[in-house]
C-alpha positions in Angstrom: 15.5 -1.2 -6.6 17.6 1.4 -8.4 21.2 2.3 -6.7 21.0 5.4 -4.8 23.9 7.8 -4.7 25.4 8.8 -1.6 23.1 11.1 0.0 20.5 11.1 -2.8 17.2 12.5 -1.0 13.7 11.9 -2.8 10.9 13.4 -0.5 6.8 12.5 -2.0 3.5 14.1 -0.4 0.5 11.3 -1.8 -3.1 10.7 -1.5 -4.8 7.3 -1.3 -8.6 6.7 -1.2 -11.0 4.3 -1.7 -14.7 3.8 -1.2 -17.1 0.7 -0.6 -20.5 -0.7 -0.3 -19.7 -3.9 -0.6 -16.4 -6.4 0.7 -15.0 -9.5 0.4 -16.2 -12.0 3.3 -13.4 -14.7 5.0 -15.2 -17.4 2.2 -14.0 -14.9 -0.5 -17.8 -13.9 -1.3 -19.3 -10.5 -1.5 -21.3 -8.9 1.1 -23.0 -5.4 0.9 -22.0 -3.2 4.0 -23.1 0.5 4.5 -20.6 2.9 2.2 -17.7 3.4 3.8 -14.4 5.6 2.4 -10.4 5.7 3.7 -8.4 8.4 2.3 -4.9 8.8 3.3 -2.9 11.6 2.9 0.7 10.8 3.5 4.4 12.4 3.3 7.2 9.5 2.3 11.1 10.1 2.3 14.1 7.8 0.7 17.7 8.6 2.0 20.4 7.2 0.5 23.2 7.3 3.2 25.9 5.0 1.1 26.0 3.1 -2.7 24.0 0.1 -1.3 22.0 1.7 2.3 18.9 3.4 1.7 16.6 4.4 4.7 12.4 4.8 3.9 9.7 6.6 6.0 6.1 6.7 5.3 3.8 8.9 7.9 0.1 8.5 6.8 -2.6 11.0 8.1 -5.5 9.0 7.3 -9.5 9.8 7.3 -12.1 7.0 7.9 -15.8 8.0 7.1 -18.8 5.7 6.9 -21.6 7.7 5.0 -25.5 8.6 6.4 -27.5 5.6 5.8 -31.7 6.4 4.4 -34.0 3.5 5.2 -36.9 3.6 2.1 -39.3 2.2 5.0 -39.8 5.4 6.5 -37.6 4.8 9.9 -34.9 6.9 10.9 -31.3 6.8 9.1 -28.3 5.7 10.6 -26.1 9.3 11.0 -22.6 9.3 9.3 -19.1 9.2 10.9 -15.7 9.9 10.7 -12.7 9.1 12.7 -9.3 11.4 11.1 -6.1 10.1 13.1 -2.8 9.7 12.4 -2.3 6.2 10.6 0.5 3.6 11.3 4.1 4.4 10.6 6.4 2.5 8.2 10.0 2.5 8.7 12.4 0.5 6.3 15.8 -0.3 5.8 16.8 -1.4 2.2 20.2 -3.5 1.2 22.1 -3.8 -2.0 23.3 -7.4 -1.8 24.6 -7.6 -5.4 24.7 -5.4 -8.7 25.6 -6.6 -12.1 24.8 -4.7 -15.8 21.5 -5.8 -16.3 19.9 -7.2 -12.6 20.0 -6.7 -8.6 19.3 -8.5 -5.6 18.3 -6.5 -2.7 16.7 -6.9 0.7 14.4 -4.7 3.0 13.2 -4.8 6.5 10.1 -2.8 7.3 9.0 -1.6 11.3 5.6 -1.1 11.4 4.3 1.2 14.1 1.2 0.8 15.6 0.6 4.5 15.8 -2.7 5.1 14.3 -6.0 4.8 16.2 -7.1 0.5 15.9 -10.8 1.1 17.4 -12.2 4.5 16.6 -15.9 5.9 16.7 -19.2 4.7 17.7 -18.2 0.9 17.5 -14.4 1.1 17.5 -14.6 -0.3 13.8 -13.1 2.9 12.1 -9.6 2.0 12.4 -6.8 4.0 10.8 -4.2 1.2 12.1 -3.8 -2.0 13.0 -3.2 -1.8 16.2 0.0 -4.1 15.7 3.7 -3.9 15.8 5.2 -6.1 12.7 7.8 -6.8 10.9 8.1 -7.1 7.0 11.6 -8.6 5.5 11.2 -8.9 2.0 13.9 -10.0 -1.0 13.5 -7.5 -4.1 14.9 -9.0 -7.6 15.2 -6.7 -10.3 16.4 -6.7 -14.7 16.4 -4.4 -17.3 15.5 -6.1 -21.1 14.3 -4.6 -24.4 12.0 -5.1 -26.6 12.2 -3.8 -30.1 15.3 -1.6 -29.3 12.9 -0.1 -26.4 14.0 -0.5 -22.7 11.7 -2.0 -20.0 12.8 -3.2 -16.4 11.0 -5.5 -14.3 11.5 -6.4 -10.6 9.7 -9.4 -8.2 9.7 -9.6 -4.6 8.5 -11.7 -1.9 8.0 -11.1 1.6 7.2 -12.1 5.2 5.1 -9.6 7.4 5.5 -11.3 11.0 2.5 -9.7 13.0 1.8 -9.6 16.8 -1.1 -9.0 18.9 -2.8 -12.2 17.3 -3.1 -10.6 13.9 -2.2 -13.6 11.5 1.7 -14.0 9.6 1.4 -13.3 5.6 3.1 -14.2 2.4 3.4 -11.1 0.3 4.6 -11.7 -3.7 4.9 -8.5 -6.1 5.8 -8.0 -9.7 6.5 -4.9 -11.9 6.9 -3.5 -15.0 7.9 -0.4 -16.2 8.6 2.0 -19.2 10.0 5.5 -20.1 8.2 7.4 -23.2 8.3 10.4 -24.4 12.0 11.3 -24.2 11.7 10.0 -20.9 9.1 12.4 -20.2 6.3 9.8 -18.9 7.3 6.5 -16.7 4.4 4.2 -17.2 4.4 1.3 -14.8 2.1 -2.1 -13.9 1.7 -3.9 -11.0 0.3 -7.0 -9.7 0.4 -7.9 -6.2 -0.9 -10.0 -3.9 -1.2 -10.9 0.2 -1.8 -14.4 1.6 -2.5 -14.8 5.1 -1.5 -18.3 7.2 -4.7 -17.6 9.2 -2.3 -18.6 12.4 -4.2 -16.2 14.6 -6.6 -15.7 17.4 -7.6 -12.6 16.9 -11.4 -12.2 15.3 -11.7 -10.1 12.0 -15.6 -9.7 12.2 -16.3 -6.4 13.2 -14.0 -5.0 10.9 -16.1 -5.9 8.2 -13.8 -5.6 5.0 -11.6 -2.7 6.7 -8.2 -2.9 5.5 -6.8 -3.3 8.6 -8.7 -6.2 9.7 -7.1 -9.8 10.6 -6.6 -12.5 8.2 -6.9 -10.4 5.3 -5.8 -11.5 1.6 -6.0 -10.0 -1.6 -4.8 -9.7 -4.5 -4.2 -6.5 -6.7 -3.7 -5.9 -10.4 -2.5 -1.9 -10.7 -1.0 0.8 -12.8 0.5 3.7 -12.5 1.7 7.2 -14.7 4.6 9.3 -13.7 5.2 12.8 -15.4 8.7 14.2 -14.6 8.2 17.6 -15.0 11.6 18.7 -14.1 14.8 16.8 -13.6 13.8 17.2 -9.8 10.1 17.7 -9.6 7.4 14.9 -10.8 3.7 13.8 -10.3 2.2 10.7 -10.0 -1.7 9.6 -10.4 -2.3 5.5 -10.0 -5.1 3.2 -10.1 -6.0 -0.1 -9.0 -8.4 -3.0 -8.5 -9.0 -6.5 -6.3 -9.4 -9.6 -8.4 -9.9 -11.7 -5.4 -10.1 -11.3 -1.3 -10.8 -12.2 2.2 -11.8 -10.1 5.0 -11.4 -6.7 2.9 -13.3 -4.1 0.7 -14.4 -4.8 -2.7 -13.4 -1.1 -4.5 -10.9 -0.1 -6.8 -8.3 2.3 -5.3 -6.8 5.8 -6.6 -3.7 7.5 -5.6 -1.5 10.3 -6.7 1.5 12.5 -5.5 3.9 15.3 -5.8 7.8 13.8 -5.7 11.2 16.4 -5.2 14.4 14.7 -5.8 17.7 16.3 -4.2 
C-alpha cells in the first residue's frame, strides 16, 4: 500500500511450510489423513516503475511430501513420497488511485500461472499448483492513526479470484495492522484473512484431500508477523499463522520467514 518511488526495487527470498494429519472436510469437519507437509521456498520482487505503478512477481519452488505410514497390526506400511516442482507463478500489477495525508485507495490485478505440477506422484494428488489460469483484481484501502502519541496503520482489501478449468470463483477479504518499535527497529504486524468460495464449479475436490490447491476451498486465517530491519536496506522476516475455520483444506498452523534487500 505504501507509495513507491520511481524505480524503488525491493527483492525477498522466503520459506513457507506447513504440516498435517488432519484437514478440514467440504461440511467444515475434521478428518484425519496420513501426514502430509508443503514447503515453499520462493524469490518475490516489487518494481516501482512510476509514483503510482508498481509491478510484483512471486516464483515458488515448492516441495510436497507425504510421510511413511506404520500399521500397529503388523502389515506392511505405506512408503513415503515427495513430488519437488516448480509451483505456480504470480504476476501483479498494482495502481495508486488516490493519496491523501492519512489514507489510500489502490487497486491490483494478479495473473496466476498454472506453472507448477497439478497431479504429481503415485496418485497425482501431490500438487504444487493448481493446474489453473486465474485472475485476482482486488481494491486495497489503507490509514495511518495513533494511539497514545504512537503510530499504527491499517489497511483492508477485498478481492475477486476468477478461476478456470472448473475450479470455483472466490471472495477474498483481508485486514491488517501494523506497528514500528524500537526506534523503528522491529515492524510488528497482524493479519486476518479469509477465502470464500461460490462453489460455481464442476470440478471434484475429493482426491485432494485438504491440499491447498484443491477446488472449492475456504478458509479463514488469523496471522502475525515480526520484521527486524537490520539495515536501512537489509531485513528479515519470521511469521506465523493458524485456520479458525475451513473447507476442503489442511488443518495446520503455518510458518514463514524471509530475507528482504531494498534498492
Amino acid at each position: 500500500m505504501d507509495s513507491k518511488k520511481r524505480n524503488g526495487i525491493l527483492y525477498k527470498v522466503g520459506a513457507w511450510f506447513l504440516e498435517a494429519d488432519q484437514h478440514y472436510t467440504d461440511q467444515g469437519l475434521l478428518d484425519p489423513n496420513a501426514t502430509r507437509g508443503v514447503f515453499v521456498i520462493s524469490v518475490y520482487g516489487r518494481h516501482g516503475i512510476s509514483d503510482r505503478i508498481t509491478l510484483v512477481g512471486y516464483i515458488p519452488f515448492t516441495r510436497v511430501y507425504q510421510n511413511e505410514q506404520v500399521f500397529t497390526s503388523g502389515n506392511p506400511g505405506q512408503p513415503g513420497e515427495a513430488v519437488n516442482s516448480l509451483g505456480d507463478i504470480d504476476l501483479t500489477v498494482e495502481i495508486q488511485i488516490l493519496k491523501r495525508p492519512r489514507w489510500v485507495l489502490a487497486t491490483s490485478l494478479t495473473l496466476g500461472i498454472p506453472s507448477g505440477n497439478n497431479s504429481g506422484g503415485s496418485d497425482g494428488s501431490y500438487q504444487t499448483g493448481d493446474g489453473e489460469f486465474n485472475q485476482i483484481l482486488k481494491v486495497l484501502a489503507g490509514t495511518s492513526f495513533k494511539i497514545a502519541k504512537h503510530s499504527f496503520y491499517a489497511k483492508a482489501s477485498v478481492g475477486f479470484n476468477n478461476r478456470s478449468n472448473g475450479f470455483s470463483d472466490e471472495i477474498r477479504l483481508g485486514i491488517e495492522t501494523g506497528s514500528q518499535l524500537f526506534k523503528n527497529k522491529f515492524l510488528l504486524l497482524a493479519r486476518l484473512n479469509t477465502i470464500q468460495s461460490f462453489f460455481n464449479g464442476s470440478l471434484s475436490a475429493e482426491n485432494s484431500n485438504g491440499s491447498i490447491f484443491a477446488n472449492n476451498v475456504e478458509v479463514t486465517n488469523l496471522g502475525g508477523e515480526i520484521n527486524y530491519f537490520i539495515t536501512k536496506k537489509w531485513s528479515a522476516s519470521f511469521g506465523y499463522s493458524v485456520p479458525l475455520s475451513g473447507k476442503n483444506i489442511y488443518k495446520a498452523p503455518a510458518v514463514s520467514g524471509g530475507i528482504a534487500y531494498k534498492l
